[in-house]
PDB file with SEQRES, HELIX, SHEET and CRYST1 records, atoms N, CA, C and O in Angstrom:
SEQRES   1 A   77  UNK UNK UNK UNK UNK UNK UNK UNK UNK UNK UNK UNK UNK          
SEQRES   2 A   77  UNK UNK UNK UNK UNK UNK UNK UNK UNK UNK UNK UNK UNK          
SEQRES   3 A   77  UNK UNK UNK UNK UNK UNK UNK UNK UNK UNK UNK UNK UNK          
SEQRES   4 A   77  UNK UNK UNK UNK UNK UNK UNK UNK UNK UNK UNK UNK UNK          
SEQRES   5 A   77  UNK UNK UNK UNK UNK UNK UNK UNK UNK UNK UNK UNK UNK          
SEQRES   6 A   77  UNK UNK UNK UNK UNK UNK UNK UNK UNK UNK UNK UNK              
HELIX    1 AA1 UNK A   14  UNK A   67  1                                  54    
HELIX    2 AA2 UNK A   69  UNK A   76  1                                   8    
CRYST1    1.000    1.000    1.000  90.00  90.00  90.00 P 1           1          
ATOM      1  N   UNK A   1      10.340 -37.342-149.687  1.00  0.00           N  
ATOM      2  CA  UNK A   1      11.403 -37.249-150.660  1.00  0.00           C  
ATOM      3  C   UNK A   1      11.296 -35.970-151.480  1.00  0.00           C  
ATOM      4  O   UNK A   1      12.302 -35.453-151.964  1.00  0.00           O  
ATOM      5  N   UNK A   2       9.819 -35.353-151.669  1.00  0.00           N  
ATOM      6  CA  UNK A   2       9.619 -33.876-152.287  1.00  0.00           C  
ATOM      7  C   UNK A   2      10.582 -32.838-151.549  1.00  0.00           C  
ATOM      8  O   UNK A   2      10.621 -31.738-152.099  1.00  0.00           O  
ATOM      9  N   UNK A   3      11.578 -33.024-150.092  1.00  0.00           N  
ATOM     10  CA  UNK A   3      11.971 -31.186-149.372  1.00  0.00           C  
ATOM     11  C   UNK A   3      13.601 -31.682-150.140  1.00  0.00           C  
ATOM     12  O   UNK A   3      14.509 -30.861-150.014  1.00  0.00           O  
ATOM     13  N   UNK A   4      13.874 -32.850-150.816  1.00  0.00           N  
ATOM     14  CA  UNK A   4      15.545 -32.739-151.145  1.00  0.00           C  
ATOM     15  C   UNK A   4      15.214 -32.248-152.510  1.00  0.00           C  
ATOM     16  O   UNK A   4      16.286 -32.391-153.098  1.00  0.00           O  
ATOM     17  N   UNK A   5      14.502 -31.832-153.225  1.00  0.00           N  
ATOM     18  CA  UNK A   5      14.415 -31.871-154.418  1.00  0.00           C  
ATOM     19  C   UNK A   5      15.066 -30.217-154.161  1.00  0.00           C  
ATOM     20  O   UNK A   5      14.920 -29.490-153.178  1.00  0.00           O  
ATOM     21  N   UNK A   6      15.918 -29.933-155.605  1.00  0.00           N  
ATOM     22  CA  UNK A   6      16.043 -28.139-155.912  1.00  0.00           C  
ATOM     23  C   UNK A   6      15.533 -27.680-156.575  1.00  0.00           C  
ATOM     24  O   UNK A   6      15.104 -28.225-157.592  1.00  0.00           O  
ATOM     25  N   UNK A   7      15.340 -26.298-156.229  1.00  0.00           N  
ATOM     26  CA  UNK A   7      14.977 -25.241-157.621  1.00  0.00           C  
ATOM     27  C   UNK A   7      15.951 -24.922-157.995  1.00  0.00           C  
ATOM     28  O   UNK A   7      16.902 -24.567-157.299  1.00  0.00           O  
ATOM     29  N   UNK A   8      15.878 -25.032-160.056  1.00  0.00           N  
ATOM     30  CA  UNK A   8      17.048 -24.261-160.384  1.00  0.00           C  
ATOM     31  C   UNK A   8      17.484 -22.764-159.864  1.00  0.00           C  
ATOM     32  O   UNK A   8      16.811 -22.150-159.037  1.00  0.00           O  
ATOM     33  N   UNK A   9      18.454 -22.353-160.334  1.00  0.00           N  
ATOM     34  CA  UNK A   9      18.728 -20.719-159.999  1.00  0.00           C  
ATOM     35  C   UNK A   9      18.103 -20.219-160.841  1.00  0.00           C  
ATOM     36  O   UNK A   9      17.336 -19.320-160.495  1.00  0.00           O  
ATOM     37  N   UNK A  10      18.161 -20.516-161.967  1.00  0.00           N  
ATOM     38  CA  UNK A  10      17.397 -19.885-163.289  1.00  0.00           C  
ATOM     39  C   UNK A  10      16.034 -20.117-163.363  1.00  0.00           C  
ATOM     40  O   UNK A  10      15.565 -19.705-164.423  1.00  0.00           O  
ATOM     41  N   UNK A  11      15.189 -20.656-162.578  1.00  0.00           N  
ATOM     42  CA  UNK A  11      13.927 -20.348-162.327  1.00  0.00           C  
ATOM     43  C   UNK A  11      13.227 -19.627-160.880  1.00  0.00           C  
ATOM     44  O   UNK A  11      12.088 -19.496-160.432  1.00  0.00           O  
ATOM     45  N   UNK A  12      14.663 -19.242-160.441  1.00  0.00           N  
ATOM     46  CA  UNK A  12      14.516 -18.446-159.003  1.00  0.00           C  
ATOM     47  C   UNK A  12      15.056 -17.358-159.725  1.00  0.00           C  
ATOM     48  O   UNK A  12      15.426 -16.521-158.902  1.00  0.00           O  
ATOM     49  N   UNK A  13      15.288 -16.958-160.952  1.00  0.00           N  
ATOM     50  CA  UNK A  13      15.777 -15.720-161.297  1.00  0.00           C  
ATOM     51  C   UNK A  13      14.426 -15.266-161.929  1.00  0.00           C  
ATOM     52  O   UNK A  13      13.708 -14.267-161.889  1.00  0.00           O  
ATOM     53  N   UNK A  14      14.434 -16.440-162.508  1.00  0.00           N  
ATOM     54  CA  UNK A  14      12.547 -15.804-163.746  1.00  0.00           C  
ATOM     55  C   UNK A  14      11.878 -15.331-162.796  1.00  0.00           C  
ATOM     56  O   UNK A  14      11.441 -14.184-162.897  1.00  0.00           O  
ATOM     57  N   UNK A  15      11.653 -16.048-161.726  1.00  0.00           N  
ATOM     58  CA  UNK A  15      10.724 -15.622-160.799  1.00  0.00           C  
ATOM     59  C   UNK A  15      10.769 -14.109-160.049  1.00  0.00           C  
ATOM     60  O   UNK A  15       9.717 -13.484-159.917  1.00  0.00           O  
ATOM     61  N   UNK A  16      12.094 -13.541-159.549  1.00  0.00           N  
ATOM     62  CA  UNK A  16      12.334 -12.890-159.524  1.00  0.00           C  
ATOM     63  C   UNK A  16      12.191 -11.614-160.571  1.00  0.00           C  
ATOM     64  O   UNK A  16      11.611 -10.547-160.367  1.00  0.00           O  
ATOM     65  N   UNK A  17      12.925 -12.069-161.794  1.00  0.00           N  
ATOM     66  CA  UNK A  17      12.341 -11.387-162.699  1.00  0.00           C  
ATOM     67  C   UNK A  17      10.564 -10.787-162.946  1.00  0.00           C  
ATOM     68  O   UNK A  17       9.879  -9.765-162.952  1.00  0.00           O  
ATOM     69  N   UNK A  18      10.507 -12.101-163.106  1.00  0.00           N  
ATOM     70  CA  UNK A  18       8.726 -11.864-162.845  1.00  0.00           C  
ATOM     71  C   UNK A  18       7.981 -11.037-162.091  1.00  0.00           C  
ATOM     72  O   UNK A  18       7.049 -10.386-162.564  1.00  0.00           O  
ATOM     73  N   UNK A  19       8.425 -10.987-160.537  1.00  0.00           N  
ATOM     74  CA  UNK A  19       8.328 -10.080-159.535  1.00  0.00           C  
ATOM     75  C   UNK A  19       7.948  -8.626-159.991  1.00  0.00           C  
ATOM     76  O   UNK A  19       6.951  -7.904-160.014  1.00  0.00           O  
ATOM     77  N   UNK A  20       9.421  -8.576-160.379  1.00  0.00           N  
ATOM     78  CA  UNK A  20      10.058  -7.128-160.271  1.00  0.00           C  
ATOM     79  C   UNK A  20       9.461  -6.416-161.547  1.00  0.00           C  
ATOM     80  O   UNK A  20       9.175  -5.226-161.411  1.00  0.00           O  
ATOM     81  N   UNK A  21       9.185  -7.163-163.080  1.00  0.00           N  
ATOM     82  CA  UNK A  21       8.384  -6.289-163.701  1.00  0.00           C  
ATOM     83  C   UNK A  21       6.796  -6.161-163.537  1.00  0.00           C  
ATOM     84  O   UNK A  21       6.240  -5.249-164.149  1.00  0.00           O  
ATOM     85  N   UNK A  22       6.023  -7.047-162.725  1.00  0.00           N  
ATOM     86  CA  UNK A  22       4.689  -6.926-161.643  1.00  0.00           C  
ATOM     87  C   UNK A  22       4.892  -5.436-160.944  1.00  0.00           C  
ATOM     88  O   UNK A  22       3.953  -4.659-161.118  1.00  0.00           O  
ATOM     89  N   UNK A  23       5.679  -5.102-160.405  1.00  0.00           N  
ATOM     90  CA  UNK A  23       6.195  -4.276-159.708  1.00  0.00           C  
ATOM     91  C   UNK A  23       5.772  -3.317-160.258  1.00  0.00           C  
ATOM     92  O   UNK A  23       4.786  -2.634-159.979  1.00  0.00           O  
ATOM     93  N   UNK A  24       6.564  -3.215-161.136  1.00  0.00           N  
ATOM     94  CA  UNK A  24       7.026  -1.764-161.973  1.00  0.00           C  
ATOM     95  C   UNK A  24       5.764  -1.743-162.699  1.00  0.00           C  
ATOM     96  O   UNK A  24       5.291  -0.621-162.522  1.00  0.00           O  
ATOM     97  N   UNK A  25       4.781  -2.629-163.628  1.00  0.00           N  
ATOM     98  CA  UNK A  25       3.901  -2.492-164.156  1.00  0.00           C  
ATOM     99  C   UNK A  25       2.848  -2.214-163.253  1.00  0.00           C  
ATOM    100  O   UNK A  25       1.701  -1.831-163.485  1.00  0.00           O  
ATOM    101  N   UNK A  26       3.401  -2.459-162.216  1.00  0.00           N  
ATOM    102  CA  UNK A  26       1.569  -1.859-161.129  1.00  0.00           C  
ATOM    103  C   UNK A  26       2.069  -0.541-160.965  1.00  0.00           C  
ATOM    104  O   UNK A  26       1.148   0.188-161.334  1.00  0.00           O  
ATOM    105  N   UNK A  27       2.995   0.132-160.624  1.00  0.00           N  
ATOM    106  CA  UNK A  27       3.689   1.191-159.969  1.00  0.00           C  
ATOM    107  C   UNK A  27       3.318   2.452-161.311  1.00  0.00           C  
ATOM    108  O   UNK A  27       3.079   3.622-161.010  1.00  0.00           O  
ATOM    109  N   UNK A  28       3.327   2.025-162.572  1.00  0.00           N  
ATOM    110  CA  UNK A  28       3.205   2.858-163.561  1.00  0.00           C  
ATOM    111  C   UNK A  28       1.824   2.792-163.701  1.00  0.00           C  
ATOM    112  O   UNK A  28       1.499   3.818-164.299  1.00  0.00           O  
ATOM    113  N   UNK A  29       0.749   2.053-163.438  1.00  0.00           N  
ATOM    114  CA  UNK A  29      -0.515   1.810-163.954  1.00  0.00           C  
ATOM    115  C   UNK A  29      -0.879   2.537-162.437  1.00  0.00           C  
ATOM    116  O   UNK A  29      -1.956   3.070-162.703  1.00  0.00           O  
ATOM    117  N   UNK A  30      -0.615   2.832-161.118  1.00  0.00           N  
ATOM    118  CA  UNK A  30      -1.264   3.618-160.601  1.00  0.00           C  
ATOM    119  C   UNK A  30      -0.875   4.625-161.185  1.00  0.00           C  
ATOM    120  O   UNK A  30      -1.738   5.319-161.723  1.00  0.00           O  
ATOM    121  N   UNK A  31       0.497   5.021-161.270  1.00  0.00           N  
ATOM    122  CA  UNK A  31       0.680   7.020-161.305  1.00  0.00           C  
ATOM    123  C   UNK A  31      -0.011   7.236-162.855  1.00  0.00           C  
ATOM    124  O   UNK A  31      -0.800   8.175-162.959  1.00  0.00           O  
ATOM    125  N   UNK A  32       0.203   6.574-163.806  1.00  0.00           N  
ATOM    126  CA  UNK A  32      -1.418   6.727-164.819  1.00  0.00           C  
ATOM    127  C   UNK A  32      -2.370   6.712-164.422  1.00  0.00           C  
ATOM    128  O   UNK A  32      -3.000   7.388-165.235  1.00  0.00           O  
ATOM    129  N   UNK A  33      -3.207   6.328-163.494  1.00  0.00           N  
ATOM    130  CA  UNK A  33      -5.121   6.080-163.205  1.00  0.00           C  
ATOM    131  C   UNK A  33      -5.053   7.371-162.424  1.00  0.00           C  
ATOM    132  O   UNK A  33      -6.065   8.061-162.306  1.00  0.00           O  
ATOM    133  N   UNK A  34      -3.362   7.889-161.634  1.00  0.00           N  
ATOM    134  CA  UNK A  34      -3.942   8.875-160.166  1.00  0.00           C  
ATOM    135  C   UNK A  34      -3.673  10.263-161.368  1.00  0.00           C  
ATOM    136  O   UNK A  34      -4.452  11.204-161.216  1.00  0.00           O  
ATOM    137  N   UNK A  35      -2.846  10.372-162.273  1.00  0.00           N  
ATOM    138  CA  UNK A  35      -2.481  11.980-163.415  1.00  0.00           C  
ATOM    139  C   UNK A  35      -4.155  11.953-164.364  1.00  0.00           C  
ATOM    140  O   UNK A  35      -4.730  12.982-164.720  1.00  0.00           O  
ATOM    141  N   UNK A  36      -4.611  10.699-164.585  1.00  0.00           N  
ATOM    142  CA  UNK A  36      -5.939  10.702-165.737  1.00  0.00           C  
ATOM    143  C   UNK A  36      -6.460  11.335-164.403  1.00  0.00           C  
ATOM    144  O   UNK A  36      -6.298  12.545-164.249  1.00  0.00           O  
ATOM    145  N   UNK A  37      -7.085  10.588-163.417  1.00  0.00           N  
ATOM    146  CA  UNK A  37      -8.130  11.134-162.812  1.00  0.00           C  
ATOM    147  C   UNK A  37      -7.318  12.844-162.101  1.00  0.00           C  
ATOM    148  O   UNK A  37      -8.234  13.650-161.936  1.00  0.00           O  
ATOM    149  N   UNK A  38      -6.398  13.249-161.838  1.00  0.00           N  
ATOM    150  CA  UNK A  38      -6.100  14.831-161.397  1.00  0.00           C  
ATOM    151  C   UNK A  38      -6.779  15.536-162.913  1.00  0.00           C  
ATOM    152  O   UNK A  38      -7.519  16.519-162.887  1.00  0.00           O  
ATOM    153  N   UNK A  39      -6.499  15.054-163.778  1.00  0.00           N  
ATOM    154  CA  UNK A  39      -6.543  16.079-165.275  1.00  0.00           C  
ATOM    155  C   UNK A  39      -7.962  16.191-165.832  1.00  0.00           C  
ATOM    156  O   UNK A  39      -8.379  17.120-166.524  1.00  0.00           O  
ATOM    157  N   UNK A  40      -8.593  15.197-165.464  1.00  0.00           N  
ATOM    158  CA  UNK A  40     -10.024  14.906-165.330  1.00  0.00           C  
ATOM    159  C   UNK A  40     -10.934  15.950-164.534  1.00  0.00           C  
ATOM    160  O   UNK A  40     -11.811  16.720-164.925  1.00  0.00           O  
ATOM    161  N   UNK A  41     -10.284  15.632-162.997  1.00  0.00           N  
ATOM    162  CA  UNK A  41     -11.209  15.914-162.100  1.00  0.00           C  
ATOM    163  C   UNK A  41     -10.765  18.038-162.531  1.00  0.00           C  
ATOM    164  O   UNK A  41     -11.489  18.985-162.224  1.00  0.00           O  
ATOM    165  N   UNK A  42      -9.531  18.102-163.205  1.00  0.00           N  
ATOM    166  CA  UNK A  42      -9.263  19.915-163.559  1.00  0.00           C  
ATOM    167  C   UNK A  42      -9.702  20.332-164.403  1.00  0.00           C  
ATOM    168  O   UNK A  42      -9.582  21.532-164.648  1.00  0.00           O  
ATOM    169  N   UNK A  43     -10.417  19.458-165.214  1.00  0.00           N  
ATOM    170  CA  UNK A  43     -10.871  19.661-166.902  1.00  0.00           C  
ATOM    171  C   UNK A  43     -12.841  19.868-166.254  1.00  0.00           C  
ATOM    172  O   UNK A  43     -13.656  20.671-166.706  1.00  0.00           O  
ATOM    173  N   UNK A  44     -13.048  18.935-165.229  1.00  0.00           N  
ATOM    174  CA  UNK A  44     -14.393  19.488-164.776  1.00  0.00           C  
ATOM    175  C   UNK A  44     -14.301  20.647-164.258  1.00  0.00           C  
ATOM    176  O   UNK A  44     -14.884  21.600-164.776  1.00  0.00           O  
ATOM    177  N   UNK A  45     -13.597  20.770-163.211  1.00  0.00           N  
ATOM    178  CA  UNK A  45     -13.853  22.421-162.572  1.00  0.00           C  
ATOM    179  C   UNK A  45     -13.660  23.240-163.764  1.00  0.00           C  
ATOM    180  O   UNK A  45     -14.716  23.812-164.033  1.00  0.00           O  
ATOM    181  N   UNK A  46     -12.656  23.539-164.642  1.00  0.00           N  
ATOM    182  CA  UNK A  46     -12.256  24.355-165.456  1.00  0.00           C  
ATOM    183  C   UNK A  46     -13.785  24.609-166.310  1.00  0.00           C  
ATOM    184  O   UNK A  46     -14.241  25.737-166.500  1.00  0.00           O  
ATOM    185  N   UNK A  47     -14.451  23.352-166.765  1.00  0.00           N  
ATOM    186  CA  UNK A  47     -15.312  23.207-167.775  1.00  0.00           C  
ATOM    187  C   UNK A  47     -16.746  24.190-166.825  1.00  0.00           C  
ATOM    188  O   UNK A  47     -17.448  25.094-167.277  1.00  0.00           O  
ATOM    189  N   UNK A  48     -16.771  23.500-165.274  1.00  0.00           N  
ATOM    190  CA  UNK A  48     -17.584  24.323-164.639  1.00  0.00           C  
ATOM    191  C   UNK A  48     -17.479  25.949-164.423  1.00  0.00           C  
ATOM    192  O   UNK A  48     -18.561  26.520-164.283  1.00  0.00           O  
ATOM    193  N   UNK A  49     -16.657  26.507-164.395  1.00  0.00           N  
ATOM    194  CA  UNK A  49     -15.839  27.808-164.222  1.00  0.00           C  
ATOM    195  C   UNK A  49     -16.293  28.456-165.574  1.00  0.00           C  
ATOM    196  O   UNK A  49     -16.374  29.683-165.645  1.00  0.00           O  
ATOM    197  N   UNK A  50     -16.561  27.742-166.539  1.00  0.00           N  
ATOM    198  CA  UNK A  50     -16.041  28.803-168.222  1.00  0.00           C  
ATOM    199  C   UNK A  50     -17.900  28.520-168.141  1.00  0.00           C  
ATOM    200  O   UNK A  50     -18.513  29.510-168.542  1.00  0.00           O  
ATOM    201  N   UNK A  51     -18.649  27.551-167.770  1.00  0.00           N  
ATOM    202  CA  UNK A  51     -19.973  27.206-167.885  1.00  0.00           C  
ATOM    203  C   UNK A  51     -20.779  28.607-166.681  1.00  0.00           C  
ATOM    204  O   UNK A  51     -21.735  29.293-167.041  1.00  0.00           O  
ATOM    205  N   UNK A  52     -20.386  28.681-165.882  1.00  0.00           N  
ATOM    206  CA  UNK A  52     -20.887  29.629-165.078  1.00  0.00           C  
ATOM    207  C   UNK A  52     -20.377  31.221-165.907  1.00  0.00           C  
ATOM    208  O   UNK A  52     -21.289  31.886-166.399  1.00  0.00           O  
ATOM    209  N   UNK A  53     -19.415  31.574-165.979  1.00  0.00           N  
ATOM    210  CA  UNK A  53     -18.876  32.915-166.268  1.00  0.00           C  
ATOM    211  C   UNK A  53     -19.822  33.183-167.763  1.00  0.00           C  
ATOM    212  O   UNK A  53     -20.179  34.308-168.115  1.00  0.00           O  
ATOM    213  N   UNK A  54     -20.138  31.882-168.551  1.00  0.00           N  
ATOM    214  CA  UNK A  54     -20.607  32.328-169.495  1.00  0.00           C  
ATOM    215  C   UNK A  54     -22.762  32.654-168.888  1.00  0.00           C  
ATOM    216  O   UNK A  54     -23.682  33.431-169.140  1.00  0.00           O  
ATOM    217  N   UNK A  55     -22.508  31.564-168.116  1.00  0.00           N  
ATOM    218  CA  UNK A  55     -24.360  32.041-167.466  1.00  0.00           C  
ATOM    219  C   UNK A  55     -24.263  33.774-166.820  1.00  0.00           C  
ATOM    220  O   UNK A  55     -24.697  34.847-167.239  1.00  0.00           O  
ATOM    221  N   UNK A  56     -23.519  33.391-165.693  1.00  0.00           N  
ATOM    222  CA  UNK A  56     -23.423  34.963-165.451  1.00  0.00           C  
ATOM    223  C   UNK A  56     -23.370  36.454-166.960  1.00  0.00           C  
ATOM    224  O   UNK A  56     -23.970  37.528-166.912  1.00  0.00           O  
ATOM    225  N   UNK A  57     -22.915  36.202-167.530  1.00  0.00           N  
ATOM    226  CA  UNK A  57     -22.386  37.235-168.197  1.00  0.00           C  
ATOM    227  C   UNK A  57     -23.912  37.172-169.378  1.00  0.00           C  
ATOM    228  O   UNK A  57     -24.288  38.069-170.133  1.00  0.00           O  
ATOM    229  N   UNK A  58     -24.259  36.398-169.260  1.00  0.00           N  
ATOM    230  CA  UNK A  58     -25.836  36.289-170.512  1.00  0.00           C  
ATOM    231  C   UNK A  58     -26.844  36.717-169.420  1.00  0.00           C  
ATOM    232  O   UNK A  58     -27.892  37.217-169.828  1.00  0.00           O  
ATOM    233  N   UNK A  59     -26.696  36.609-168.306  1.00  0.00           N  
ATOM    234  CA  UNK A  59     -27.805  37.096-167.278  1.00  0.00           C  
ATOM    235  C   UNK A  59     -27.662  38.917-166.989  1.00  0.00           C  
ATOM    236  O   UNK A  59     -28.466  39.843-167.086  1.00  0.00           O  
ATOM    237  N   UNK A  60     -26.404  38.834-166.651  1.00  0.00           N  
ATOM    238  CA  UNK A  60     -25.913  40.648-167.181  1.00  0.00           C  
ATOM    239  C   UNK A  60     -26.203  41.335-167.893  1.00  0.00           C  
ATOM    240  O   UNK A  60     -26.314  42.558-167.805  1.00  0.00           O  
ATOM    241  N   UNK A  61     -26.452  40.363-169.083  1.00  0.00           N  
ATOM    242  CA  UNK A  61     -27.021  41.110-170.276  1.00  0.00           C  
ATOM    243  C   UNK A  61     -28.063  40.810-170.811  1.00  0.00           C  
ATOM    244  O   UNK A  61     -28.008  41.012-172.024  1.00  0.00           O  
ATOM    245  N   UNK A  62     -28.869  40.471-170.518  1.00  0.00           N  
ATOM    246  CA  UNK A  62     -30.393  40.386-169.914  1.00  0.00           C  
ATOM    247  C   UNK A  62     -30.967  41.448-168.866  1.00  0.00           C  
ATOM    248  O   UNK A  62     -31.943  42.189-168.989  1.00  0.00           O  
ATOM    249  N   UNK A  63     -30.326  41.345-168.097  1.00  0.00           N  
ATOM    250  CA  UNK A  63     -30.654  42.586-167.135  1.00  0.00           C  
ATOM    251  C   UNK A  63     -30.678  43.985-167.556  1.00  0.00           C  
ATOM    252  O   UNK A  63     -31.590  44.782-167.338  1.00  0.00           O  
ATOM    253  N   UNK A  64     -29.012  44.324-168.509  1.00  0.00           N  
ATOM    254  CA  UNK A  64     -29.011  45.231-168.878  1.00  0.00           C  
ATOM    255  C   UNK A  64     -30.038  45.737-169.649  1.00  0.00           C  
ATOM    256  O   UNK A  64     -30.582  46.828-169.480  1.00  0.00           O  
ATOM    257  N   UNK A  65     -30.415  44.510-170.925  1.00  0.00           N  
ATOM    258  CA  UNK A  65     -31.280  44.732-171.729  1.00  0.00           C  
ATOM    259  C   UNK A  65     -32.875  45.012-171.107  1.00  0.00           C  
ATOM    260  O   UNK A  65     -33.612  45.305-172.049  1.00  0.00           O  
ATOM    261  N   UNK A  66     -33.475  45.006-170.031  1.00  0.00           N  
ATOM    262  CA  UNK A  66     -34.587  44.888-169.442  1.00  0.00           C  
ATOM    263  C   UNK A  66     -34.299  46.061-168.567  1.00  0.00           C  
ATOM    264  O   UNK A  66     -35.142  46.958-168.548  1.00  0.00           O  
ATOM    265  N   UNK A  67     -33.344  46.166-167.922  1.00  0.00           N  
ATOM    266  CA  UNK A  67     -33.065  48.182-167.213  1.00  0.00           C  
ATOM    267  C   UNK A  67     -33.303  49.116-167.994  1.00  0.00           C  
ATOM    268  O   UNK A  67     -33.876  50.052-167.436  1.00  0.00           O  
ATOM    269  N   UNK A  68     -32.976  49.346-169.726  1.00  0.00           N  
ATOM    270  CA  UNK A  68     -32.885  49.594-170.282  1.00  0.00           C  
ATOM    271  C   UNK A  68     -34.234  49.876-170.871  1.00  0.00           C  
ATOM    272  O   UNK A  68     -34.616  51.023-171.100  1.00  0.00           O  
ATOM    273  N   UNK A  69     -35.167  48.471-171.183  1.00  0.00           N  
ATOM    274  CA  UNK A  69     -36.453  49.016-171.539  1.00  0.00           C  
ATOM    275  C   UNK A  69     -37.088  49.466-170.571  1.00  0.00           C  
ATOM    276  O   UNK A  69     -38.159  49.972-170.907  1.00  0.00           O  
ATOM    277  N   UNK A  70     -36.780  49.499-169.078  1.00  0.00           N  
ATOM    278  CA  UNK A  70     -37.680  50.136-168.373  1.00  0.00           C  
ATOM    279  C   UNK A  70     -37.456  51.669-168.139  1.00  0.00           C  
ATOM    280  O   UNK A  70     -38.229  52.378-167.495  1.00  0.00           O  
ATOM    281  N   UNK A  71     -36.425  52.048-168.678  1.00  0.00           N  
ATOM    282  CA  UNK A  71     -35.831  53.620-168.740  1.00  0.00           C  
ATOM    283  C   UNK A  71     -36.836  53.875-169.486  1.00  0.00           C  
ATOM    284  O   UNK A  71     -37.766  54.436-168.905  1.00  0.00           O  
ATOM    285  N   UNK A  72     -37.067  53.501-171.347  1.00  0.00           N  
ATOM    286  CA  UNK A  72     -37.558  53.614-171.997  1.00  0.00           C  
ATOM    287  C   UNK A  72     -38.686  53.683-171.576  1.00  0.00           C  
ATOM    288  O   UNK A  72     -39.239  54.779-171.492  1.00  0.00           O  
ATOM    289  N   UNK A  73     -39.292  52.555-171.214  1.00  0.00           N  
ATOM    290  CA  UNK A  73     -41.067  52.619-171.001  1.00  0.00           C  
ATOM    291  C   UNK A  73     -41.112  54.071-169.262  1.00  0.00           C  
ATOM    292  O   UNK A  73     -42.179  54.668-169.113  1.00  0.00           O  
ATOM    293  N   UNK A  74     -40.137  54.335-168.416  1.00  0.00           N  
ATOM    294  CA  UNK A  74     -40.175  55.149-167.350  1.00  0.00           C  
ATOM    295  C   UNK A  74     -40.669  56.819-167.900  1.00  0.00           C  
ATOM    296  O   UNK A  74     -41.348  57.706-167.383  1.00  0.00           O  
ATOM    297  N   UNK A  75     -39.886  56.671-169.282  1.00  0.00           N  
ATOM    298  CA  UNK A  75     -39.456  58.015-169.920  1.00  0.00           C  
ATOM    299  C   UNK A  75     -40.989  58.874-170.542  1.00  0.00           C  
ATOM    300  O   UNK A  75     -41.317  60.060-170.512  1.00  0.00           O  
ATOM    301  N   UNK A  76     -41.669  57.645-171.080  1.00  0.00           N  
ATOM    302  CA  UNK A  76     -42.560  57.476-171.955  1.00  0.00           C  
ATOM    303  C   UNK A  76     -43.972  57.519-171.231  1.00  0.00           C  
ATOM    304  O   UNK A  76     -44.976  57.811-171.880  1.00  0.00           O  
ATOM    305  N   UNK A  77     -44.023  57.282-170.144  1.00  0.00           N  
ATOM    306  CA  UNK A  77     -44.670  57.424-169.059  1.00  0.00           C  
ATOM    307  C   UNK A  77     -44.940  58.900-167.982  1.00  0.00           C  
ATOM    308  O   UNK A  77     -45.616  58.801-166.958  1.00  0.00           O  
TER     309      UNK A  77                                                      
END                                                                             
């Protein structure tokens, strides 16, 4: 006697309803997790990039500074 029974329309609409903002709330919560992690994963390289240029450029000048005393101590010699 449970297969004559109906569903209202109006709870085949909620449902529907229901669906469709599942939908849309998963659909926005990936393209948020996939833009955090792109801006993330550009903010490391970037952070790696400015972290190296600044090692390089203190090692340059280190070098310079040590070519420099060896002119000095070459001269003196």
């Amino acid at each position: 006697m449970l297969g004559n029974q109906r569903i209202p329309i109006r709870f085949k609409f909620l449902v529907m309803q229901l669906l469709v903002v599942i939908a849309v709330l998963s659909l926005i919560t990936y393209t948020m997790a996939k833009l955090f992690h792109t801006d993330k994963t550009t903010y490391i390289r970037d952070l790696t990039s400015v972290t190296a240029l600044h090692s390089a450029e203190e090692a340059q000048s280190l070098l310079t500074g040590y070519q420099e005393r060896l002119k000095v101590f070459a001269r003196l010699m």
